[in-house]
Biopython code that builds the backbone (N, CA, C, O; Angstrom):
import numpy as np
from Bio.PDB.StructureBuilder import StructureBuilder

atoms = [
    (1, "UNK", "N", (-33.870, -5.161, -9.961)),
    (1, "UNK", "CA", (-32.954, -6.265, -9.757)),
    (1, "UNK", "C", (-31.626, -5.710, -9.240)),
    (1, "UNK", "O", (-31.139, -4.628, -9.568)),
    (2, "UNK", "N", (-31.127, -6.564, -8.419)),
    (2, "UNK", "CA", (-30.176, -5.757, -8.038)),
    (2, "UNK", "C", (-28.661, -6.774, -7.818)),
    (2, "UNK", "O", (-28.566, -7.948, -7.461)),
    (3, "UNK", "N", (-27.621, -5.802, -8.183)),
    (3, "UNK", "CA", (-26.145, -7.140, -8.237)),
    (3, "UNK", "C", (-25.187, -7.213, -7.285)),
    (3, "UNK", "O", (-24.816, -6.083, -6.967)),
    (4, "UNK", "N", (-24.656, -8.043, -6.724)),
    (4, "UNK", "CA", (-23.766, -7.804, -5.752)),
    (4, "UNK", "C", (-22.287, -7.817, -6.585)),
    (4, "UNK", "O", (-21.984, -8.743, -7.336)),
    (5, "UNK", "N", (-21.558, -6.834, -6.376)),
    (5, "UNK", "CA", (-20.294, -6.907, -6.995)),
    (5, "UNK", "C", (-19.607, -7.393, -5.959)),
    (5, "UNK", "O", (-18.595, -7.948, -6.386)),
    (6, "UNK", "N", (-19.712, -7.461, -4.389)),
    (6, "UNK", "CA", (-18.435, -7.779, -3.856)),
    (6, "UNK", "C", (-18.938, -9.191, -3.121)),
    (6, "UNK", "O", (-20.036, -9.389, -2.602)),
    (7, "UNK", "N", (-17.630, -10.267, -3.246)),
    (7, "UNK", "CA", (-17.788, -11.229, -1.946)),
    (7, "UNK", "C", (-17.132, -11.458, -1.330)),
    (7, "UNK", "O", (-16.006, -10.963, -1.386)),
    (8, "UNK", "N", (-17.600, -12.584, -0.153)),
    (8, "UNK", "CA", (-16.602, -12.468, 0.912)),
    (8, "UNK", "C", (-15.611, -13.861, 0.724)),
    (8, "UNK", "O", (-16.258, -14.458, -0.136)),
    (9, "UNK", "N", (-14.793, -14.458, 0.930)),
    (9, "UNK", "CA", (-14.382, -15.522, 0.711)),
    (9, "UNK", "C", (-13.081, -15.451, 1.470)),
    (9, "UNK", "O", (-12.631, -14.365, 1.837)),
    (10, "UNK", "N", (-12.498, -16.543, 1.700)),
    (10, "UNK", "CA", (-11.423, -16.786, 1.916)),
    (10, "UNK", "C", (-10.795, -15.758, 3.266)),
    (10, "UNK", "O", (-9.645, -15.328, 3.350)),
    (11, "UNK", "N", (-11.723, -15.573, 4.071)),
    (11, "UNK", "CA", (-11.624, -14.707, 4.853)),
    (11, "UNK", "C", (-11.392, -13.373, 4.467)),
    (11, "UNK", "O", (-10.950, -12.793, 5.459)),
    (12, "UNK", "N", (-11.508, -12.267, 3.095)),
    (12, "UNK", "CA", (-11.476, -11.416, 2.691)),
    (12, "UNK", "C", (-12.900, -10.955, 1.883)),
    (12, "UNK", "O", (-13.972, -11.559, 1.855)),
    (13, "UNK", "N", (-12.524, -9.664, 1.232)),
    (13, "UNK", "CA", (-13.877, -9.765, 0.203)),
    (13, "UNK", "C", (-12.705, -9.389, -0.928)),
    (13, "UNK", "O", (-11.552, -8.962, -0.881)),
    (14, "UNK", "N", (-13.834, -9.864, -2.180)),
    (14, "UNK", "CA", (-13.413, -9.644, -3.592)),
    (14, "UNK", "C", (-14.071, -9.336, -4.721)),
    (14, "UNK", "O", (-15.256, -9.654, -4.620)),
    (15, "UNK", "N", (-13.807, -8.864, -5.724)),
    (15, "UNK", "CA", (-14.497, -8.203, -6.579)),
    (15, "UNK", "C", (-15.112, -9.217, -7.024)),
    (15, "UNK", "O", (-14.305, -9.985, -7.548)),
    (16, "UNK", "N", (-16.868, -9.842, -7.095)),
    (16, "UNK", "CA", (-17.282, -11.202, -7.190)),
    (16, "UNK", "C", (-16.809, -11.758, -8.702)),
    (16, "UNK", "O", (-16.578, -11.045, -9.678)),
    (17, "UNK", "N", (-16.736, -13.040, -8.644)),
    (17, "UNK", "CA", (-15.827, -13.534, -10.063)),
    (17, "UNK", "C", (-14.836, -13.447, -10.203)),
    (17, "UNK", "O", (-14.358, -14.114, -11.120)),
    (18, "UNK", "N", (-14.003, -12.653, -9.459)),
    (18, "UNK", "CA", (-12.900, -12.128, -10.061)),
    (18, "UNK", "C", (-11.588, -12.985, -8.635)),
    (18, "UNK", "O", (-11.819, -13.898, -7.843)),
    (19, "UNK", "N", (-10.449, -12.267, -8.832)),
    (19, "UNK", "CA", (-9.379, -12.765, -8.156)),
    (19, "UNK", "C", (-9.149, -11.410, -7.602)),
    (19, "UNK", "O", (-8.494, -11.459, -6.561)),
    (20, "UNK", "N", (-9.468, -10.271, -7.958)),
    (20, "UNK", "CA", (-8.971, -9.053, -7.117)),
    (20, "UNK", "C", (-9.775, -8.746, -6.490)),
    (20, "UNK", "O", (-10.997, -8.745, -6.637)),
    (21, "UNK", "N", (-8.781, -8.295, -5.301)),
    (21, "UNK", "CA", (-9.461, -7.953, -3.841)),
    (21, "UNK", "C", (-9.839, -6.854, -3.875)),
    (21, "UNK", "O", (-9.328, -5.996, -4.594)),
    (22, "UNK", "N", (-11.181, -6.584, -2.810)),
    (22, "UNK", "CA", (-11.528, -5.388, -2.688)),
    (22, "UNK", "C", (-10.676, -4.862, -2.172)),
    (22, "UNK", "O", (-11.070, -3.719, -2.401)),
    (23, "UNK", "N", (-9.460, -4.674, -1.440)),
    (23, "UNK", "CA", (-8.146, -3.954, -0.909)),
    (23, "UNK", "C", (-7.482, -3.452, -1.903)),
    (23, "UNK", "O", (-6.921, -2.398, -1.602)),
    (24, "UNK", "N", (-7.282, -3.896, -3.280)),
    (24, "UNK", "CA", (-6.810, -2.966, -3.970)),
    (24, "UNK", "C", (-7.637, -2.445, -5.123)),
    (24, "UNK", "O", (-7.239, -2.019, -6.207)),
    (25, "UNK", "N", (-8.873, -2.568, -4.664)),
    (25, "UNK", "CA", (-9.597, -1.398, -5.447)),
    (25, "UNK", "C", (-9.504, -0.016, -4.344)),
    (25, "UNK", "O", (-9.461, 1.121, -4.813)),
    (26, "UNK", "N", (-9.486, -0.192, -3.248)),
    (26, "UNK", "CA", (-9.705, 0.244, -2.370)),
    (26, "UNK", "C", (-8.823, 0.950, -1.960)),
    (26, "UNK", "O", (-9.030, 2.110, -1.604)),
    (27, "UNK", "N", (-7.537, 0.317, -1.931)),
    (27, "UNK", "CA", (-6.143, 1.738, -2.021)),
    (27, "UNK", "C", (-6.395, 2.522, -3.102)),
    (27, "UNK", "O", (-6.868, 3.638, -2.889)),
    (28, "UNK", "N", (-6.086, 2.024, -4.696)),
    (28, "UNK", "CA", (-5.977, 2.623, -5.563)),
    (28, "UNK", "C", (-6.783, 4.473, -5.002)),
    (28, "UNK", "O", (-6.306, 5.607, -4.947)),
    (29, "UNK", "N", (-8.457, 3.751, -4.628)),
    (29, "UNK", "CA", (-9.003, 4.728, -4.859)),
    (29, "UNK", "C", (-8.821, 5.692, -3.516)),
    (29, "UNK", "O", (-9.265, 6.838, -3.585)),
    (30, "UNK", "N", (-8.161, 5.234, -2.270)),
    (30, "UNK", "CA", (-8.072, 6.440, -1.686)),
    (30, "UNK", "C", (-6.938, 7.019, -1.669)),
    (30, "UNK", "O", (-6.574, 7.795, -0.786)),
    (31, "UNK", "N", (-5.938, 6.508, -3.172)),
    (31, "UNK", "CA", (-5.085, 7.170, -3.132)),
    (31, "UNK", "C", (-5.451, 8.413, -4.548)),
    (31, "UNK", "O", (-4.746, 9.166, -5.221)),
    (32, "UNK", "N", (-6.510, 8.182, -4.509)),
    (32, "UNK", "CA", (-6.622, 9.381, -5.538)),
    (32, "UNK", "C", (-6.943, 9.085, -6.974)),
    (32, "UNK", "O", (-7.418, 9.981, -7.672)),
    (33, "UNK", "N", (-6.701, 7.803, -7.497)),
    (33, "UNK", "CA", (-7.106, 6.990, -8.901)),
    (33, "UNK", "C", (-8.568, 6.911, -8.913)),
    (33, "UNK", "O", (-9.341, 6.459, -8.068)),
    (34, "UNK", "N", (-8.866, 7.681, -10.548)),
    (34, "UNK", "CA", (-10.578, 7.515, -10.598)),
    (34, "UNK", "C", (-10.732, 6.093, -11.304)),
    (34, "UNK", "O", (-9.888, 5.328, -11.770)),
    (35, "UNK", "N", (-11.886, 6.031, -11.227)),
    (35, "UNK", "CA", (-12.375, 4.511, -11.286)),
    (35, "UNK", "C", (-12.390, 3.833, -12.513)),
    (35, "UNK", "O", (-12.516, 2.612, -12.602)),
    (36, "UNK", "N", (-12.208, 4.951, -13.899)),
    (36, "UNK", "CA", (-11.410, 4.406, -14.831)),
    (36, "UNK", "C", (-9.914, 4.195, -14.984)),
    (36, "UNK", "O", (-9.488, 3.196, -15.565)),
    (37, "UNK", "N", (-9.061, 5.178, -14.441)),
    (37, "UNK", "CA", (-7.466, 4.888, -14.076)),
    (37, "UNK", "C", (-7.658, 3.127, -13.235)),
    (37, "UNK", "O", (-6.855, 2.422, -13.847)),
    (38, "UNK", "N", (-8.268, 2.377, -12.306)),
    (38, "UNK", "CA", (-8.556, 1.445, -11.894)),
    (38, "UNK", "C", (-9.197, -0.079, -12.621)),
    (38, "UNK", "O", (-8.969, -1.262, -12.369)),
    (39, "UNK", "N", (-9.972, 0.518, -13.491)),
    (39, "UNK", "CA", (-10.520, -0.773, -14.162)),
    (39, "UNK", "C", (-9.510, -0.569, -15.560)),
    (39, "UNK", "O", (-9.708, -1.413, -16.434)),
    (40, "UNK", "N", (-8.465, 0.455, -15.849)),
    (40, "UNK", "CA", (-7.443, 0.231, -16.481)),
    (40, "UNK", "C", (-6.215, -0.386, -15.797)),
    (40, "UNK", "O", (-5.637, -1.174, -16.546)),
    (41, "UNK", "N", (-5.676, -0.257, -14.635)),
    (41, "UNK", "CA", (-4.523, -1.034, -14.213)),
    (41, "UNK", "C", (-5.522, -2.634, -13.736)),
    (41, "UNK", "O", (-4.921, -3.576, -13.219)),
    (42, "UNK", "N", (-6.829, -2.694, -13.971)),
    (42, "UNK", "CA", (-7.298, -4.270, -13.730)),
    (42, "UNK", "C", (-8.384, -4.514, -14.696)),
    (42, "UNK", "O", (-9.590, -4.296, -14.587)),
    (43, "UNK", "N", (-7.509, -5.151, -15.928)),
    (43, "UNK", "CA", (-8.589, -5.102, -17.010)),
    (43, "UNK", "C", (-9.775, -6.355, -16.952)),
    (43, "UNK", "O", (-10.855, -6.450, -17.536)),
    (44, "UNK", "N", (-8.998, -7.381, -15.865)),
    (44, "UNK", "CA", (-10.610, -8.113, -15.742)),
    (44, "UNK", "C", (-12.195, -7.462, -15.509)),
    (44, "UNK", "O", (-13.270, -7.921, -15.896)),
    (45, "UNK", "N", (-11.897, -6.178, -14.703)),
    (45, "UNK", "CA", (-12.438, -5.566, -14.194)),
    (45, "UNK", "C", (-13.438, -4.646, -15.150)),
    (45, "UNK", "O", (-12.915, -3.820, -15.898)),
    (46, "UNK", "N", (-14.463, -4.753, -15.128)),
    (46, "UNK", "CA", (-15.350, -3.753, -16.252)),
    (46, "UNK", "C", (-15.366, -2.183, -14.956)),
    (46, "UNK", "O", (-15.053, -2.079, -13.770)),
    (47, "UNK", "N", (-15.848, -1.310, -15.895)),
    (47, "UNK", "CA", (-15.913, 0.033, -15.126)),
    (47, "UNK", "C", (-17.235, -0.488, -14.317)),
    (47, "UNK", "O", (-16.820, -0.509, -13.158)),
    (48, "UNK", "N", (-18.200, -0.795, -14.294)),
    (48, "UNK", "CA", (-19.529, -0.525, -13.472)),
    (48, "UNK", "C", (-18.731, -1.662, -12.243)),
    (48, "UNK", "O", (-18.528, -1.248, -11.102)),
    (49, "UNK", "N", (-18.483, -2.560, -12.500)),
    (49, "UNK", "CA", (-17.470, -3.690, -10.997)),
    (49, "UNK", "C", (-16.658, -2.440, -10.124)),
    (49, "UNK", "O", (-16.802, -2.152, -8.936)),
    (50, "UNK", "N", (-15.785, -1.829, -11.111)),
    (50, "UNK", "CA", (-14.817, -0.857, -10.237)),
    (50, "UNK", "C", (-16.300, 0.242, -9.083)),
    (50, "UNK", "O", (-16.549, 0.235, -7.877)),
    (51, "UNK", "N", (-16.760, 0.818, -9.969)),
    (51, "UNK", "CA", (-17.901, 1.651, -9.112)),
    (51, "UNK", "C", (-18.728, 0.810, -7.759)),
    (51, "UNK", "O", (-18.660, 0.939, -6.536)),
    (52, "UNK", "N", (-19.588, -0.174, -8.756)),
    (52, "UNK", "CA", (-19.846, -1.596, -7.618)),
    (52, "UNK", "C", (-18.827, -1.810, -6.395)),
    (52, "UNK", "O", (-19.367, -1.703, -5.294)),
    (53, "UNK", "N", (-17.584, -2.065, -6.387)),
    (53, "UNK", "CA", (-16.549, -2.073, -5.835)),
    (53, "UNK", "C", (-16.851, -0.805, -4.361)),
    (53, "UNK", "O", (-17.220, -0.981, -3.200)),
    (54, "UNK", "N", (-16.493, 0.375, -5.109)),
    (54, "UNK", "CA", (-16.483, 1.900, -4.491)),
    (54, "UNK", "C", (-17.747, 1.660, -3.751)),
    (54, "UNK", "O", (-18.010, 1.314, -2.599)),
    (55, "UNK", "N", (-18.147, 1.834, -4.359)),
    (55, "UNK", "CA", (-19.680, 2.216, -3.845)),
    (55, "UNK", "C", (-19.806, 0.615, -2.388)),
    (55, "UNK", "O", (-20.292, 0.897, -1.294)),
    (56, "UNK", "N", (-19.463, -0.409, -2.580)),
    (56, "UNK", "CA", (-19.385, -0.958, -1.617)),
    (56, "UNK", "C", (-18.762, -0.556, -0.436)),
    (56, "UNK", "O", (-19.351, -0.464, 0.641)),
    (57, "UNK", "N", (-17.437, -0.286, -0.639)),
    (57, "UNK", "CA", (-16.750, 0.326, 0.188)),
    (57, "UNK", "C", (-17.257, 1.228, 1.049)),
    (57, "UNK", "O", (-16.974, 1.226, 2.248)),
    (58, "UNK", "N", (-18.116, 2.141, 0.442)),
    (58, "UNK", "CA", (-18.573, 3.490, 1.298)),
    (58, "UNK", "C", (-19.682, 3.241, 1.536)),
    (58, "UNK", "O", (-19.855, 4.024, 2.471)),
    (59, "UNK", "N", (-20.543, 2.774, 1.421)),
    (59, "UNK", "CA", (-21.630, 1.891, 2.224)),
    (59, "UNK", "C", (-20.993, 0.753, 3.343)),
    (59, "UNK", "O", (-21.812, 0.106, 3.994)),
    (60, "UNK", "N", (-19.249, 0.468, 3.604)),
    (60, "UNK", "CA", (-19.013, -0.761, 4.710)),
    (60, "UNK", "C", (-17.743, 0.083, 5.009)),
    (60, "UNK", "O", (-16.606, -0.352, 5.190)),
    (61, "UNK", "N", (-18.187, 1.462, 5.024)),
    (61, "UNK", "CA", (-16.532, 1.787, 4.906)),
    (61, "UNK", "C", (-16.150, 2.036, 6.865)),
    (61, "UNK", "O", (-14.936, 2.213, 6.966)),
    (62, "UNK", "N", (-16.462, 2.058, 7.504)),
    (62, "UNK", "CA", (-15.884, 1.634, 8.969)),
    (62, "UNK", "C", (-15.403, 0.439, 9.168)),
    (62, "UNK", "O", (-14.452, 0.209, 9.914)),
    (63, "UNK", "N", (-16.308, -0.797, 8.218)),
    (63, "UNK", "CA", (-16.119, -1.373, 8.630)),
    (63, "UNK", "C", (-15.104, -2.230, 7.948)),
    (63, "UNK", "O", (-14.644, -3.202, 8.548)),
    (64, "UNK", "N", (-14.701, -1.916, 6.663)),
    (64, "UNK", "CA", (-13.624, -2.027, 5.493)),
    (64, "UNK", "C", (-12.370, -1.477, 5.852)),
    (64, "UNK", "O", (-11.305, -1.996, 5.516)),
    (65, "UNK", "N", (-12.520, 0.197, 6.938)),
    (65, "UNK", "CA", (-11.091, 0.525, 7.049)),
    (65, "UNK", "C", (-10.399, -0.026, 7.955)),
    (65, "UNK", "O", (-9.171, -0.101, 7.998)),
    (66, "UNK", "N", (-11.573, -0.643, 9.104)),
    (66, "UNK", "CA", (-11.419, -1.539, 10.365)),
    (66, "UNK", "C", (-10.464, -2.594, 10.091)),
    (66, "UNK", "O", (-9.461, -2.639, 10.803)),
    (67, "UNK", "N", (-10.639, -3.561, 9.047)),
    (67, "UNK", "CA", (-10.080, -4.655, 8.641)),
    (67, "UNK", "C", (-8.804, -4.428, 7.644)),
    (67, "UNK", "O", (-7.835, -5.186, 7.606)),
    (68, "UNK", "N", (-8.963, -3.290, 6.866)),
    (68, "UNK", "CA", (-7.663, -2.428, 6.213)),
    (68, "UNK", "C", (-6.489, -2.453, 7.305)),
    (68, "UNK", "O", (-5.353, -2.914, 7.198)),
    (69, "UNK", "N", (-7.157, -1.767, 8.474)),
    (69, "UNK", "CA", (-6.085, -1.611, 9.570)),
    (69, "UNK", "C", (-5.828, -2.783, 10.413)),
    (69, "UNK", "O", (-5.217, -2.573, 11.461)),
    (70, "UNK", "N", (-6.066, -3.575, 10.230)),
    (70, "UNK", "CA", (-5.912, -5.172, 11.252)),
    (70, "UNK", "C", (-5.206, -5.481, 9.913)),
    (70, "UNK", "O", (-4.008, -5.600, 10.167)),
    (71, "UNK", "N", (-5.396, -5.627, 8.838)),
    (71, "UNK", "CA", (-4.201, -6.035, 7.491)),
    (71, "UNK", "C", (-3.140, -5.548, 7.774)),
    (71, "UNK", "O", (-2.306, -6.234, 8.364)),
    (72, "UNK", "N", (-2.866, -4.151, 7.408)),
    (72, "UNK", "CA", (-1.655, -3.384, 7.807)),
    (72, "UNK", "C", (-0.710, -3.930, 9.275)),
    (72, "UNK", "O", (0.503, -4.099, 9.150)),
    (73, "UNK", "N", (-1.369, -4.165, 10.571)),
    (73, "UNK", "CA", (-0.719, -4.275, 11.617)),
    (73, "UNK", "C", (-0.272, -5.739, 11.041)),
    (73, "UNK", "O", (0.948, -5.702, 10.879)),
    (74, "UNK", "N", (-0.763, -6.919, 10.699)),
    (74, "UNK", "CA", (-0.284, -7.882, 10.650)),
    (74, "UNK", "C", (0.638, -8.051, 9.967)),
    (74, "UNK", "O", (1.611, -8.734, 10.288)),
    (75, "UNK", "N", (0.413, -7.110, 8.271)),
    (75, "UNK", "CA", (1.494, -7.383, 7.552)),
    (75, "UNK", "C", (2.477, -6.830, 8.172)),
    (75, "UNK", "O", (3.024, -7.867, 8.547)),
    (76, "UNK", "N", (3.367, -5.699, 8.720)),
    (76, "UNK", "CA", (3.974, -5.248, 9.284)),
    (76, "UNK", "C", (4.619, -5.700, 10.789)),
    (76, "UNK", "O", (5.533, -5.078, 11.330)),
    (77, "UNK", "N", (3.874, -7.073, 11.438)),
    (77, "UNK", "CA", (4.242, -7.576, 12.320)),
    (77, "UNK", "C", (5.220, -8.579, 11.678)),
    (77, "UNK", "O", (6.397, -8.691, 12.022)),
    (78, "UNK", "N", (4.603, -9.313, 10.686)),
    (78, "UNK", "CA", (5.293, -10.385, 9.694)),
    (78, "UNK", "C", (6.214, -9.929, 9.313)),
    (78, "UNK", "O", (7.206, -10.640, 9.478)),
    (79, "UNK", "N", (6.440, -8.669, 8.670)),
    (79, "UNK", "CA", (7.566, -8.031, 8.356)),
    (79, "UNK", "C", (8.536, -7.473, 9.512)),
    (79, "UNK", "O", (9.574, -7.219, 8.903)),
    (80, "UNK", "N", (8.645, -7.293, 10.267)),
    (80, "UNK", "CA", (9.237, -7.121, 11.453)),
    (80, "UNK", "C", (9.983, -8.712, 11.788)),
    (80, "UNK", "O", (11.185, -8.971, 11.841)),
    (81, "UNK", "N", (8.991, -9.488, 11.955)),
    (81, "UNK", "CA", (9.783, -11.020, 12.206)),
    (81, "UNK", "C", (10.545, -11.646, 11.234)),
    (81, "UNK", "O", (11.394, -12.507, 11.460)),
    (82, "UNK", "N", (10.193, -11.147, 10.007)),
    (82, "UNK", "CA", (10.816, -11.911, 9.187)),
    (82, "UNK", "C", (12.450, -10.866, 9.271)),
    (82, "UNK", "O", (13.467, -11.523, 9.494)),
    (83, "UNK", "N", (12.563, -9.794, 9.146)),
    (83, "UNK", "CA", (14.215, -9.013, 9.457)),
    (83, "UNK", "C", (14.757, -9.795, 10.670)),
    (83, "UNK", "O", (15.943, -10.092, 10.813)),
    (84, "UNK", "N", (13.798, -10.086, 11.501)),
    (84, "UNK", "CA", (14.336, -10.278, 13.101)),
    (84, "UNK", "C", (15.098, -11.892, 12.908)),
    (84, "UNK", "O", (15.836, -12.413, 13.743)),
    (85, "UNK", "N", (14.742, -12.413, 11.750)),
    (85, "UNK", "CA", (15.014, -13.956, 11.349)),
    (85, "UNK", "C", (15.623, -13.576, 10.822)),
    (85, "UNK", "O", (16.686, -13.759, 11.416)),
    (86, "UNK", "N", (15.856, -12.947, 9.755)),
    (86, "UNK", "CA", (17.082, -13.072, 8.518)),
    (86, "UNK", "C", (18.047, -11.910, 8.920)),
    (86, "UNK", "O", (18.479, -11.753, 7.778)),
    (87, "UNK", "N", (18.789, -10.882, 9.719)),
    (87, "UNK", "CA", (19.318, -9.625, 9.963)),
    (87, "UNK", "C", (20.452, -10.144, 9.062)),
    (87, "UNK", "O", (20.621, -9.130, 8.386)),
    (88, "UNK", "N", (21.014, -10.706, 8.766)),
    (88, "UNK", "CA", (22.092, -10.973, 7.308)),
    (88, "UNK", "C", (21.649, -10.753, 5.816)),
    (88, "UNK", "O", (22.255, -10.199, 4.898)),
    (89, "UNK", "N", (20.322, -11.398, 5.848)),
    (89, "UNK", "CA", (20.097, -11.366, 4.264)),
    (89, "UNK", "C", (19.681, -9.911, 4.314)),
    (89, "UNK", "O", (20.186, -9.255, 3.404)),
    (90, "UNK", "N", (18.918, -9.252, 5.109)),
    (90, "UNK", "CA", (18.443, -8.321, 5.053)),
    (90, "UNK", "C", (19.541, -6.897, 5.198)),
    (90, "UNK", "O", (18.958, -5.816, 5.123)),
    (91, "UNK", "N", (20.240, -6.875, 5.289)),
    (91, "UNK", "CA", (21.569, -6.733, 5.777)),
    (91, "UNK", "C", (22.361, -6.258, 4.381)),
    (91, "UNK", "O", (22.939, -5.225, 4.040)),
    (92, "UNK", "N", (22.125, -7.364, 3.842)),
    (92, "UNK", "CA", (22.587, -7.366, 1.879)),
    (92, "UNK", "C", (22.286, -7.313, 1.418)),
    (92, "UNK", "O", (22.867, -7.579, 0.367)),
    (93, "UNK", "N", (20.714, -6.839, 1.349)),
    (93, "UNK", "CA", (20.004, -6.183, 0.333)),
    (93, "UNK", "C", (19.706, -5.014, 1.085)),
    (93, "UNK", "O", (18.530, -4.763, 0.822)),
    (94, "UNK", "N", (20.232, -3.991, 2.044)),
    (94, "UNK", "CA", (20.551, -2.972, 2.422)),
    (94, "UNK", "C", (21.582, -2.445, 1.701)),
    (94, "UNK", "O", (21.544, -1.312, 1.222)),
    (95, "UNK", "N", (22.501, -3.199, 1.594)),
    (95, "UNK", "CA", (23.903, -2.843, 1.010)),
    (95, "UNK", "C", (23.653, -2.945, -0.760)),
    (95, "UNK", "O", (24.129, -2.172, -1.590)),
    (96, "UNK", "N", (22.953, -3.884, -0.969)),
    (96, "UNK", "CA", (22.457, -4.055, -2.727)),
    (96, "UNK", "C", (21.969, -2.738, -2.768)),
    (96, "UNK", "O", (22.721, -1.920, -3.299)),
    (97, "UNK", "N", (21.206, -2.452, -2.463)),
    (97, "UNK", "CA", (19.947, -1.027, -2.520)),
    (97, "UNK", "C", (21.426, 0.390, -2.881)),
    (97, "UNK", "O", (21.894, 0.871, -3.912)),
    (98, "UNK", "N", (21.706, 0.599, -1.300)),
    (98, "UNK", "CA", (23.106, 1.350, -1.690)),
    (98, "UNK", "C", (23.599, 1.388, -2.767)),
    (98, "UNK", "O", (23.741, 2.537, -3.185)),
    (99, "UNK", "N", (24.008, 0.431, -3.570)),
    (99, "UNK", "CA", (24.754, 0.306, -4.251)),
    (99, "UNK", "C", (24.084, 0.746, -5.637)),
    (99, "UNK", "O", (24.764, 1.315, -6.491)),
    (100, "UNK", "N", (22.616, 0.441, -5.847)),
    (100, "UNK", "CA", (22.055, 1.224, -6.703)),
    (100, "UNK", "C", (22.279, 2.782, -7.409)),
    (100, "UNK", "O", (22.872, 3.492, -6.597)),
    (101, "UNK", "N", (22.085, 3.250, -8.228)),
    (101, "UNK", "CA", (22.644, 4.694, -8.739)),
    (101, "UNK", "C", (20.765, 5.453, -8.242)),
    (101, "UNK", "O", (19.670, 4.939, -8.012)),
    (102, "UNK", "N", (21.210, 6.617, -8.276)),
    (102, "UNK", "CA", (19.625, 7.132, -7.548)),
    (102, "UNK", "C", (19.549, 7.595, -8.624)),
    (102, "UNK", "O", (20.370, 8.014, -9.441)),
    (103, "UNK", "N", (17.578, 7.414, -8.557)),
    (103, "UNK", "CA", (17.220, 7.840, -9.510)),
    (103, "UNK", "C", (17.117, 9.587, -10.010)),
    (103, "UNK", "O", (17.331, 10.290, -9.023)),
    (104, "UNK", "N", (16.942, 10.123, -10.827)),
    (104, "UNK", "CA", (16.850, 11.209, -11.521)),
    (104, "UNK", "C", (15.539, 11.981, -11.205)),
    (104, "UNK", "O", (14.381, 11.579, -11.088)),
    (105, "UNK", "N", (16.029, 13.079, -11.117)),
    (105, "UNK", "CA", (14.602, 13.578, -10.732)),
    (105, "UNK", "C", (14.590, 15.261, -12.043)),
    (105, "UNK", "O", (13.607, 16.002, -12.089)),
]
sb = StructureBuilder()
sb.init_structure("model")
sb.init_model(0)
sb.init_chain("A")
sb.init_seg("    ")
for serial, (resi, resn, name, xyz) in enumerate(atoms, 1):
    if name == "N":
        sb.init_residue(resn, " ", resi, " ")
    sb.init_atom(name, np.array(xyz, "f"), 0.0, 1.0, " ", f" {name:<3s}", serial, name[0])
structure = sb.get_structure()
């Protein structure tokens, strides 16, 4: 018998049942988080979903990083227009940030 952990919906896929996207199982893990560090920062998430998850990924993974990277360009286009609309507000929370004390290292 066999389970599908991921679906597609809403023009994305997602961990099935759930509300989290396969995109952030999917950073987490190529940023280096094992798959229990993951189904701990998403406790809906049981460990065999997080693996289910992975293991999807790298069985669609051309075609997962394909759409990773069409995410990225868009969000980053949006973000570009939205400064290009606001260059004031954005402007003052340049100057807020500044004004912050840096952190400690």
């Amino acid at each position: 018998m066999t389970k599908d952990y991921i679906e597609k919906r809403d023009g994305g896929y997602w961990v099935a049942g759930t509300r989290v996207s396969l995109d952030s199982v999917v950073y987490a893990f190529l940023r280096g988080a094992a798959p229990e560090g993951i189904a701990q920062s998403y406790p809906v998430l049981s460990l065999e979903e997080v693996y289910g998850a992975i293991a999807f990924y790298l069985a669609n993974q051309a075609e997962i990083d394909a759409m990773l990277a069409k995410n990225d360009r868009e969000f980053e286009l949006l973000r570009k227009q939205t400064r290009e609309a606001n260059p004031a507000l954005y402007k003052k929370l340049e100057e807020a940030r500044l004004q912050l004390p840096s952190p400690r290292k």
